[in-house]
C-alpha positions as CSV (number, residue, x, y, z in Angstrom):
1,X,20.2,-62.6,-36.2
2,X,19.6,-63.1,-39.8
3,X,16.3,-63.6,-39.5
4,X,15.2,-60.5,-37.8
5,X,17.6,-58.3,-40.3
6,X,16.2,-59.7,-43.1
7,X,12.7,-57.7,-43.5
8,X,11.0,-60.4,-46.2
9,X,11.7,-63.2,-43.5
10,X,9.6,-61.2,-41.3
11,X,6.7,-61.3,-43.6
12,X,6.1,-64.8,-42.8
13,X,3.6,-66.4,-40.4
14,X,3.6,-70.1,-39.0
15,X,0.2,-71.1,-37.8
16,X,-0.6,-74.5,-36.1
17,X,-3.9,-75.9,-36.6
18,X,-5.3,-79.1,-35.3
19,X,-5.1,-80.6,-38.4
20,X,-1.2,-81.0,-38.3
21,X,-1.2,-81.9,-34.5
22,X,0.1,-85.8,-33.8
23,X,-2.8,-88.4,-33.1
24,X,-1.5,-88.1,-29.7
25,X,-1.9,-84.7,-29.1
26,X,-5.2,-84.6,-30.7
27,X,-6.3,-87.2,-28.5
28,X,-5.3,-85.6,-25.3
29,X,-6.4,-82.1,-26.5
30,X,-10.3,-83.9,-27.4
31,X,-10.1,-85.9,-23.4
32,X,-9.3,-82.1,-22.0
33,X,-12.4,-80.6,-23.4
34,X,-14.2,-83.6,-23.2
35,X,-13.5,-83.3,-19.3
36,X,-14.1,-79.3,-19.6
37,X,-17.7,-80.0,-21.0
38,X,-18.1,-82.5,-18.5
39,X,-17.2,-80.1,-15.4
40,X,-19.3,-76.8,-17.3
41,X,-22.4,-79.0,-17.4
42,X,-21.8,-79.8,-13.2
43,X,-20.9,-76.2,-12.7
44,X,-24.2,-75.1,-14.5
45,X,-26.6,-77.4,-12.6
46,X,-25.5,-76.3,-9.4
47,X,-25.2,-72.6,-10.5
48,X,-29.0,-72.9,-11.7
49,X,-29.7,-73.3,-7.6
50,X,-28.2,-70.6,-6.9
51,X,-29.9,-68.3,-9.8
52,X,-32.7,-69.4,-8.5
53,X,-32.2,-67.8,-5.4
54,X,-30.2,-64.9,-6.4
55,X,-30.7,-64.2,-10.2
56,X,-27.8,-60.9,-9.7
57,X,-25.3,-64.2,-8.9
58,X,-25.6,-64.4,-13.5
59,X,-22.6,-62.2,-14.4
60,X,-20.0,-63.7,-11.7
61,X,-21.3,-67.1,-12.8
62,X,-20.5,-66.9,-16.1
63,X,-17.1,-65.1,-15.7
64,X,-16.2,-68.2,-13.8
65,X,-17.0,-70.1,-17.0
66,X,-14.9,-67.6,-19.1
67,X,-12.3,-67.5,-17.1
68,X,-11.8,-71.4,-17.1
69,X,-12.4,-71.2,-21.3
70,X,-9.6,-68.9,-21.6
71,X,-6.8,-71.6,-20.6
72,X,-8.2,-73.6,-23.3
73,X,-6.1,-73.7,-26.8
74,X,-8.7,-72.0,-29.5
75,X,-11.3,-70.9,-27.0
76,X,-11.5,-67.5,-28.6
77,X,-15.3,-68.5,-30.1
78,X,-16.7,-69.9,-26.9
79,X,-15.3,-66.1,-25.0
80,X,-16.8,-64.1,-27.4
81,X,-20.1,-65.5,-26.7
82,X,-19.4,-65.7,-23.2
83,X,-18.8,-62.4,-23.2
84,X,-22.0,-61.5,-25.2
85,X,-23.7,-63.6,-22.4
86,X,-22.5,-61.4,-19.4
87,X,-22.8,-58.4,-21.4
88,X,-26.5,-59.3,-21.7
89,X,-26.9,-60.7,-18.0
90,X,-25.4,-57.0,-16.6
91,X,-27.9,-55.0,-18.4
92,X,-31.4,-54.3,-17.1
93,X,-34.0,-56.1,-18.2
94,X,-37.1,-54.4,-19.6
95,X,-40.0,-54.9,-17.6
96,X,-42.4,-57.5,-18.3
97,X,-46.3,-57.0,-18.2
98,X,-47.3,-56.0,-15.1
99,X,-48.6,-59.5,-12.8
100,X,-52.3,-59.9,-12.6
101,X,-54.0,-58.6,-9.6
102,X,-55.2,-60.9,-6.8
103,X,-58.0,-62.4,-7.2
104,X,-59.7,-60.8,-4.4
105,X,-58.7,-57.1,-6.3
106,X,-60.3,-58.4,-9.5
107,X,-63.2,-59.3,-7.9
108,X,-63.6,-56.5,-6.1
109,X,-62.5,-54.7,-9.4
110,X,-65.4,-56.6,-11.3
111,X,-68.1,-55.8,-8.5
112,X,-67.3,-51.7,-8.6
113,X,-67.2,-51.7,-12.7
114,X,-70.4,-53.6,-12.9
115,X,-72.0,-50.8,-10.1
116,X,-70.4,-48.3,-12.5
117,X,-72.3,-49.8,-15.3
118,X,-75.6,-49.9,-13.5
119,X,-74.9,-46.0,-12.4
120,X,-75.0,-45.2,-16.3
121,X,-77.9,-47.2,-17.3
122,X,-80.0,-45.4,-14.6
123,X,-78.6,-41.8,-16.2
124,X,-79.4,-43.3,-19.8
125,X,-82.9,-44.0,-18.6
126,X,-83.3,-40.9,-17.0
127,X,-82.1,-38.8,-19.8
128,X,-84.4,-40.8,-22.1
129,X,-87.3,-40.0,-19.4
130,X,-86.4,-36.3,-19.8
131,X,-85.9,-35.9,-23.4
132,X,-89.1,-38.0,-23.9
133,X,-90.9,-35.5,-21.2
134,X,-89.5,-32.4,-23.6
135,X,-90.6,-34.0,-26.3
136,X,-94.4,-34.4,-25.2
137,X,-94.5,-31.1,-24.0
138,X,-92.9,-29.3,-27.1
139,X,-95.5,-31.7,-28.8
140,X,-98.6,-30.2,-26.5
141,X,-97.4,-26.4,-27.2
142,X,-97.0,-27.0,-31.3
143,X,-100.5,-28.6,-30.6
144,X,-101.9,-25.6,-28.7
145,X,-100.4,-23.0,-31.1
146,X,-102.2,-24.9,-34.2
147,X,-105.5,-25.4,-32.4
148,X,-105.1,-21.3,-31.5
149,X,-104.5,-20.4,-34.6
150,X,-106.9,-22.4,-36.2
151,X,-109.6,-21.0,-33.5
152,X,-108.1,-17.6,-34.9
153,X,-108.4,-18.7,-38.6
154,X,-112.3,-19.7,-37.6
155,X,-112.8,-16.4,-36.6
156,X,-111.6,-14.2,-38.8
157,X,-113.2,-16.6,-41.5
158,X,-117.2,-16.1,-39.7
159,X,-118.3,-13.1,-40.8
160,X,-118.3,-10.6,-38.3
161,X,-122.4,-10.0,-36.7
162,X,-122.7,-6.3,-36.8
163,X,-126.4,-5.6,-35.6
164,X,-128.2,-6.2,-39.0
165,X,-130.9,-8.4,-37.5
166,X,-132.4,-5.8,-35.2
């Protein structure tokens, strides 16, 4: 009763490490998670069967695994990244890239942008056709208006035959 009247007794803490444990219970402690490693490591290679089949199974999975760490002494390391690991597992997962079509669809794909292709080399050679068409005939009117006017420029450059030779 002392002890818990006494409020600078209370101030102390007793911790236990593995450092003060007896060889013996050190020993026994090391074959129990020796054993536990050994069992996780069969638990996982069946369990990766069944993720196989049903990747959703993750998060009960590993709460089996956490569950069985947390009977162990000093597990608290090992649950908190347990406990990361199902966090992560419950959350959804970005999506990826999208798969690559069939190759049937890409070919088919390849086949309708080539056409594509050919469709706008035919309007590129066409427009050409018609710009070089404009071009001539824009070429043939500046050539008719200079051959006019120079026809006019003739003209009015001959002197002008009034009836002096009669």
């Amino acid at each position: 009763m002392e002890l818990l009247k006494d409020y600078r007794a209370t101030q102390y803490r007793i911790e236990i490490g593995e450092e003060t444990l007896s060889l013996a219970d050190y020993n026994a402690e090391r074959e129990l998670r020796i054993e536990y490693l050994t069992s996780v490591g069969q638990f996982l290679s069946q369990a990766g069967k069944i993720l196989e089949a049903q990747p959703q199974a993750a998060p009960m999975l590993l709460k089996m695994i956490a569950w069985t760490t947390a009977s162990f002494r000093g597990a608290a390391d090992i649950e908190t990244m347990l406990d990361e690991a199902i966090k992560a597992s419950t959350q959804p997962k970005e999506p990826g890239p999208p798969a690559p079509p069939p190759p049937e669809v890409q070919g088919a794909q390849a086949k309708q942008q080539l056409e594509q292709t050919k469709a706008q080399a035919k309007m590129q050679v066409a427009d050409n056709d018609t710009r070089n068409a404009t071009m001539q005939a824009i070429v043939k009117v500046v050539e008719g208006q200079a051959s006019t006017e120079n026809a006019i420029a003739v003209q009015a450059a001959k002197p002008t035959e009034t009836g002096n030779g009669q």
